[in-house]
C-alpha positions, 0 to 999 in steps of 0.5 A: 500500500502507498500513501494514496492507497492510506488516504482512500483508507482513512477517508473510507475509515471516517465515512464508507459510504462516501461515492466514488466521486467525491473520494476521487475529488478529495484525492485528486484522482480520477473516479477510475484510479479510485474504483481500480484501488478499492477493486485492489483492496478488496481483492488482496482482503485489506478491506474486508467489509463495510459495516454500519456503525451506531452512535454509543447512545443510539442503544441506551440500554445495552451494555459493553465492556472491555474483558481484559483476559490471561491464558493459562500455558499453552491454552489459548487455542481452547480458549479461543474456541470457547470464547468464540462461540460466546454470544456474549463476547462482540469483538476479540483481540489478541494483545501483548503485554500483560495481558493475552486477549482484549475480549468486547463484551455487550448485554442488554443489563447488569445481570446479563453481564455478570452472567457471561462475565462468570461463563468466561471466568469458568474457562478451562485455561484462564487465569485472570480477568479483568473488566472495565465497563464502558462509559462513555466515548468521545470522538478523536478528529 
């Protein structure tokens, strides 16, 4: 990827839905070099999808969290099993430091949230959890 292929990129990343022409206009390129570049990054698999996003608020009553996750030895194969058939478990993130998984987690209430905090807490393999529960968010321009 070159620095065009990281501005049609962070353009896309700030509004997928911008047309074709308007991200031409921005870059400075023609509708083809554009069209051409997409084509190229969705077949090379850098742009995998596009998805819609929801405003943090526009879902009021559920809740998400931030599972910070340490994997006991060589376990996190199992353990990656598990948690990806966790309906409670929306994103999962593999991290170095201190911790060995970042896991998103969503439930519509507190209890709901206790619940598959314990059915993670009970994996085979794991050996501390550590949660944080999201607040609020704020936009980065």
């Amino acid at each position: 990827m070159d620095a065009l292929d990281q501005q049609l990129l962070a353009l896309l990343r700030a509004n997928a839905r911008l047309p074709t022409a308007t991200l031409a206009r921005k870059l400075g390129v023609s509708r083809g070099t554009v069209a051409n570049r997409l084509a190229r990054l969705e077949d090379s698999g850098v742009i995998v999808g596009y998805a819609l996003q929801l405003r943090p608020d526009a879902r009021p009553d559920e809740i998400r969290a931030w599972m910070s996750i340490a994997i006991e030895g060589n376990q996190t194969r199992q353990v990656l099993a598990i948690l990806l058939g966790e309906p409670g478990v929306s994103a999962l993130h593999d991290t170095n430091g201190r911790w060995d998984l970042l896991a998103e987690l969503v439930a519509q209430n507190l209890a709901e949230l206790a619940r598959v905090m314990e059915r993670i807490r009970l994996i085979k393999g794991i050996s501390a959890t550590e949660t944080s529960i999201h607040l609020q968010s704020y936009k980065l321009t």
